[in-house]
Backbone bond lengths (Angstrom), bond angles and torsions (degrees), N, CA, C in turn:
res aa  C-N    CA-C-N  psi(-1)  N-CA   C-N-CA  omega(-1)  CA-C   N-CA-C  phi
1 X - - - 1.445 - - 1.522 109.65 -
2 X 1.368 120.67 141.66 1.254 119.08 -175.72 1.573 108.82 -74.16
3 X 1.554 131.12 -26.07 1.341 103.80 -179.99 1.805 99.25 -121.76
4 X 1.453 95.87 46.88 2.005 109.21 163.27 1.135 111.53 -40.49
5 X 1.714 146.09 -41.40 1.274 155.43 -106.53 1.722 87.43 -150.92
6 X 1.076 130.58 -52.92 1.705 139.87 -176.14 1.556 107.32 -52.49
7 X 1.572 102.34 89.86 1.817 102.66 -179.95 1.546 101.71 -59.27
8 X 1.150 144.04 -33.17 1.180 160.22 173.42 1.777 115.47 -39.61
9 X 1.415 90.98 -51.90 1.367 93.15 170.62 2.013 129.74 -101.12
10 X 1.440 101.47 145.26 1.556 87.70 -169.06 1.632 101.00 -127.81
11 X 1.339 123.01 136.41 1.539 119.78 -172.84 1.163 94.09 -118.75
12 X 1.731 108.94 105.97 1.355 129.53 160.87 1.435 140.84 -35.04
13 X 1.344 113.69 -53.86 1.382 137.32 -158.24 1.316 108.24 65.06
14 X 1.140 99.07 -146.86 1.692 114.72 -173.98 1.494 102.28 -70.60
15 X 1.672 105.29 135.21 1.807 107.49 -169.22 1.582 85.54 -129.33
16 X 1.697 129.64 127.72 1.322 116.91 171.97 1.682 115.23 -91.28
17 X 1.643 104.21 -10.89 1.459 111.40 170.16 1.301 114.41 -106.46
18 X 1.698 127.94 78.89 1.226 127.28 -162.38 1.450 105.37 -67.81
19 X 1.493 117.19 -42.19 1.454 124.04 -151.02 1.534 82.65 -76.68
20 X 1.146 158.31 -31.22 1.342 144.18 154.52 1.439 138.45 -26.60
21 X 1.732 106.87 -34.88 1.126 137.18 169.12 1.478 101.59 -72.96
22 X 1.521 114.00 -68.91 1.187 107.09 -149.33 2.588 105.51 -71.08
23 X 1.529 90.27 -16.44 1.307 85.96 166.57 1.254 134.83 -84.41
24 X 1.598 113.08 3.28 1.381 108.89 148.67 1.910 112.29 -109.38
25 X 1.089 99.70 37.87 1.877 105.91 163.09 1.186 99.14 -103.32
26 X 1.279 108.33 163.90 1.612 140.13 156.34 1.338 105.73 -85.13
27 X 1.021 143.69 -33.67 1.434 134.24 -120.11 1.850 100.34 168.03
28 X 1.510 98.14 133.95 1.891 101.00 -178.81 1.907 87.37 -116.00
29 X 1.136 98.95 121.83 1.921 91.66 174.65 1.351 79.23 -107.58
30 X 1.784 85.93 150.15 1.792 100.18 171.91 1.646 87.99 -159.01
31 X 1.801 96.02 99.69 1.818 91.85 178.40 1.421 93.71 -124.18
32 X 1.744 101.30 82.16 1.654 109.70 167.27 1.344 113.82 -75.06
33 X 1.567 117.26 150.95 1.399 116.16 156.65 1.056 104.31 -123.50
34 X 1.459 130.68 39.66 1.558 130.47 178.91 1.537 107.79 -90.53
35 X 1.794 124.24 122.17 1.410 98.87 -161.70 1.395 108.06 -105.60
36 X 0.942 95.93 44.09 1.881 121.78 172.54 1.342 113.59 -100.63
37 X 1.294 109.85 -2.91 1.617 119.38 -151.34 1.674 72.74 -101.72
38 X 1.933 89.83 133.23 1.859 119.71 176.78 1.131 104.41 -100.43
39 X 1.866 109.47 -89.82 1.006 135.34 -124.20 1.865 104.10 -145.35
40 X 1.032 119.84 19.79 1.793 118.19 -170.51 1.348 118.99 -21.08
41 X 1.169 126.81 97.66 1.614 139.42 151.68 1.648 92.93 -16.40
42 X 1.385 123.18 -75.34 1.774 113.32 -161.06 1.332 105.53 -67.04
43 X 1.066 129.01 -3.34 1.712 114.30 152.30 1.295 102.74 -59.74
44 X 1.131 111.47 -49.25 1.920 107.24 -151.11 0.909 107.16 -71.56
45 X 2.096 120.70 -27.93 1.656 123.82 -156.55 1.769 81.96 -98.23
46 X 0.797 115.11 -33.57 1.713 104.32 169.55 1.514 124.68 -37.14
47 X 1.783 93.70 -65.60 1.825 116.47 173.13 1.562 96.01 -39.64
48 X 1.355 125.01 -73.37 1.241 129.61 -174.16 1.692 132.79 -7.93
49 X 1.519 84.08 -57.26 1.598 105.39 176.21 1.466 117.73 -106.71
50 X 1.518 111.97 17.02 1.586 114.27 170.37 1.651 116.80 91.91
51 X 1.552 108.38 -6.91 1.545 108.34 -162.47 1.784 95.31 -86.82
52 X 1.546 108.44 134.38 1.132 113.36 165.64 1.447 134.90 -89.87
53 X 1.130 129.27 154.15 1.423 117.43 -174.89 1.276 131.81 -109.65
54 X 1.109 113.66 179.23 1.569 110.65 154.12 1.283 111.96 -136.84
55 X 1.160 125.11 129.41 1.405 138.59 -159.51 1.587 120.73 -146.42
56 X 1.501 107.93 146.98 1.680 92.46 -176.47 1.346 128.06 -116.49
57 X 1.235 129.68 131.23 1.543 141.64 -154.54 1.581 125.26 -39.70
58 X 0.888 108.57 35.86 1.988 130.45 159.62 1.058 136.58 -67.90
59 X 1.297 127.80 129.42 1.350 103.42 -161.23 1.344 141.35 32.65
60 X 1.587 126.51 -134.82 1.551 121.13 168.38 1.257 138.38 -67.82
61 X 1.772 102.33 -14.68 1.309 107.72 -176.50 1.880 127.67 -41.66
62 X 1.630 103.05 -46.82 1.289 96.39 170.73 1.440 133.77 -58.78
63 X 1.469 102.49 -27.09 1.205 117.82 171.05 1.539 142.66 -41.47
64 X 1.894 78.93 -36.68 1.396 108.43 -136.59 1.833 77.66 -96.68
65 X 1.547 116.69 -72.69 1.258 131.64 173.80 1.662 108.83 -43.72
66 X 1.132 117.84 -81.49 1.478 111.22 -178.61 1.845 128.13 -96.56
67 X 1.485 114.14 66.30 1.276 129.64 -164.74 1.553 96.18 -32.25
68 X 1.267 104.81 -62.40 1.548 103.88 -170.47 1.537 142.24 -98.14
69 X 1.503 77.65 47.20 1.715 109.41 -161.44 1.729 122.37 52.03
70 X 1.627 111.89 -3.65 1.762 103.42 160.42 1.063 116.11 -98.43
71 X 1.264 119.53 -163.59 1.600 122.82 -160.03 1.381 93.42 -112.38
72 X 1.540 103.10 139.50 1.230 118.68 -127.61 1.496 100.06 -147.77
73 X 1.357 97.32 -101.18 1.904 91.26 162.16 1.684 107.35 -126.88
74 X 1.823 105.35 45.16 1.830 96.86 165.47 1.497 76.97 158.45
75 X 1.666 90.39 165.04 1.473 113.05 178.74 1.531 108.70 -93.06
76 X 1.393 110.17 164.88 1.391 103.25 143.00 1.533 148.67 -151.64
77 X 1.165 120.17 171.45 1.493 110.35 -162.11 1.563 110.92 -114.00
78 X 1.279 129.69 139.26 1.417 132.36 -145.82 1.388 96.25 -88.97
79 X 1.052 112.09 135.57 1.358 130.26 165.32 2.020 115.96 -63.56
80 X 1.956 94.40 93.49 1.368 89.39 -161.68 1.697 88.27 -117.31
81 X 1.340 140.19 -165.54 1.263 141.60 -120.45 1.642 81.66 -163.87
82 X 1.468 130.39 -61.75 1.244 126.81 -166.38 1.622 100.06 -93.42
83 X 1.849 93.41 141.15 1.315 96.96 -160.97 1.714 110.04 -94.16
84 X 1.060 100.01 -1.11 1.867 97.91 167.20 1.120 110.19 -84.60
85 X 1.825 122.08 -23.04 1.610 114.46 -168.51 1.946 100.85 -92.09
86 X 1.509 110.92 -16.66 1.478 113.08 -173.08 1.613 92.79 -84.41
87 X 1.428 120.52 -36.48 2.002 111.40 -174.93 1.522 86.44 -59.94
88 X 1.851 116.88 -64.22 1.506 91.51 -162.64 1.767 135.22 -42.61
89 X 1.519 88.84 -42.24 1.748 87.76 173.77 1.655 125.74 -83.55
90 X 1.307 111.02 -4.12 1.659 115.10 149.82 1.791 108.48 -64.15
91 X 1.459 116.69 -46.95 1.550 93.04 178.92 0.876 113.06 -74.23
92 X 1.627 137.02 -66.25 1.435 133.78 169.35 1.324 111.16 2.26
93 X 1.483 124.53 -92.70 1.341 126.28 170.16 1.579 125.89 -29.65
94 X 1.423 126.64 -52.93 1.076 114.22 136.70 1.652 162.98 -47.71
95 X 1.474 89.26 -9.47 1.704 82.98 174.79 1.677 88.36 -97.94
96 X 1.619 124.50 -33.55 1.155 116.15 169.07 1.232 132.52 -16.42
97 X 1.455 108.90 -74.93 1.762 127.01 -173.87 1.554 100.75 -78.41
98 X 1.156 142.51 15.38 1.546 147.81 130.64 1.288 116.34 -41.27
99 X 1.497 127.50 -38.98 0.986 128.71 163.73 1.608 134.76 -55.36
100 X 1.275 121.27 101.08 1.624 130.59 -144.62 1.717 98.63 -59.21
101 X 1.094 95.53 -41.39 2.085 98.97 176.93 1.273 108.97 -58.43
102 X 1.494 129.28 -67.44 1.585 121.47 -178.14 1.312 121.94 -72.79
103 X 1.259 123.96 -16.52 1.340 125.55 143.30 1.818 133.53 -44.44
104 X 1.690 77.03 -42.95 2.193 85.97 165.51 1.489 106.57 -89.13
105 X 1.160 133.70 -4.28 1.525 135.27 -177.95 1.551 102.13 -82.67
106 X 1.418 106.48 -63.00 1.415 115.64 176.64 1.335 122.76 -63.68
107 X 1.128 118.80 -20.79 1.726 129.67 169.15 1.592 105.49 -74.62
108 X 1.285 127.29 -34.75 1.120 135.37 -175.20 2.066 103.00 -67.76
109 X 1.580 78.73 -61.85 1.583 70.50 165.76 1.215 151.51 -73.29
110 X 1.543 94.48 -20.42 1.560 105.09 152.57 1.642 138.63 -48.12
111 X 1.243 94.57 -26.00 1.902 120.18 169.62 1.733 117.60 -73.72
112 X 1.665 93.58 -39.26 1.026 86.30 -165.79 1.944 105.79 -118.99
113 X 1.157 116.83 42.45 1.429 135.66 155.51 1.659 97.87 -109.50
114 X 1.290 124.29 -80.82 1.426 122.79 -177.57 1.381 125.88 -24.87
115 X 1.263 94.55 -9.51 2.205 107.34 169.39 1.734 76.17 -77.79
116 X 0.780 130.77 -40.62 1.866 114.59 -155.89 1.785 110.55 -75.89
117 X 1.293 100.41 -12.83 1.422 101.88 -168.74 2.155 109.11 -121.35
118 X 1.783 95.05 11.47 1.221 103.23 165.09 1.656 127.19 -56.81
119 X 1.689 113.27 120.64 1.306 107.91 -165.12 1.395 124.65 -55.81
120 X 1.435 117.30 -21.85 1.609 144.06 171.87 1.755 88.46 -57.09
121 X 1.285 126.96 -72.17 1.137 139.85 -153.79 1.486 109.62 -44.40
122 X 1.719 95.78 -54.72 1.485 126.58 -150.59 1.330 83.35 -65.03
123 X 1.607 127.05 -79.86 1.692 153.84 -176.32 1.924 94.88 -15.69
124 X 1.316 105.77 -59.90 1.521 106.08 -175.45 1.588 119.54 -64.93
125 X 1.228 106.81 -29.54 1.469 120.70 174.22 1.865 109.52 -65.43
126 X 1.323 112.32 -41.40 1.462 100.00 173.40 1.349 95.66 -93.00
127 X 1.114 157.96 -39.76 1.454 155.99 174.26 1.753 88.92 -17.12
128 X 1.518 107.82 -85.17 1.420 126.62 -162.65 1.722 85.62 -47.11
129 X 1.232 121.53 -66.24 1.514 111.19 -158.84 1.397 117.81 -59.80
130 X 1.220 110.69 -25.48 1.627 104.16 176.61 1.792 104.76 -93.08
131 X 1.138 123.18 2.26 1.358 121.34 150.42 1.687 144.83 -78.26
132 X 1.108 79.67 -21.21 1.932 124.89 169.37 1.269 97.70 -61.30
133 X 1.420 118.56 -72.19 1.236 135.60 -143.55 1.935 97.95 -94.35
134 X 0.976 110.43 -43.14 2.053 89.74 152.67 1.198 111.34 -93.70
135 X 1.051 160.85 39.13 1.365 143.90 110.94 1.638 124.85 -51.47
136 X 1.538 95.02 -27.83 1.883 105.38 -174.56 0.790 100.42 -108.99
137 X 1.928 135.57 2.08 1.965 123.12 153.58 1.842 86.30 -92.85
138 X 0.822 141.83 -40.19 1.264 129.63 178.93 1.745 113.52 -56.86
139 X 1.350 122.83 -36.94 1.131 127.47 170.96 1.913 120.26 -55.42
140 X 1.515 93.51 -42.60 1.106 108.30 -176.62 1.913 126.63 -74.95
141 X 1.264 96.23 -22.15 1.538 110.30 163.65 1.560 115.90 -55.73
């Protein structure tokens, strides 16, 4: 493993109590370049417990983290192709959210997006939509 030797770093494996993990983080980094990447569950189990992220602009993630394009509950880092210009904007973003104030800003918002991705919430949201949607084949008869 490349960081075998890094007391600093620890490789978990499989954790069945994630939100445990992520409540003793500061911070969920997620600097995918997989362009398959939607919708990440550890954003959401992050939001959950307040931890903000930094994440990079793929798919939904921006979406997901900063609905209204500010920073919200995490930063983010641009989805770039060259890998010296994507490390630079992984640190950038990181020495950023070092800062103990936007770290409590973004934690704040992290609390309060994760109301949006409540499973109660979510369930009623297609409830209504798939009720929508036979009412207007029922209309159409």
């Amino acid at each position: 493993q490349l960081a075998a030797d890094e007391p600093s770093i620890h490789f978990l494996g499989f954790v069945k109590e994630i939100h445990g993990i992520y409540r003793s983080s500061d911070v969920a980094l997620v600097p995918t370049r997989f362009p398959g990447e939607s919708f990440p569950l550890c954003l959401i189990q992050s939001m959950q417990v307040g931890v903000p992220s930094v994440a990079t602009d793929i798919g939904e993630i921006k979406a997901m983290i900063q609905p209204d394009g500010e920073k919200n509950a995490g930063l983010i880092i641009p989805h770039l192709r060259d890998d010296d210009a994507f490390i630079a904007a992984i640190s950038k973003q990181m020495e950023a959210i070092l800062d103990p104030a936007l770290r409590l800003e973004l934690s704040e918002g992290a609390r309060q997006l994760a109301k949006d991705f409540d499973i109660d919430a979510l369930a009623h949201r297609y409830l209504e939509l798939y009720r929508q949607v036979i009412a207007r084949r029922a209309q159409r008869r």
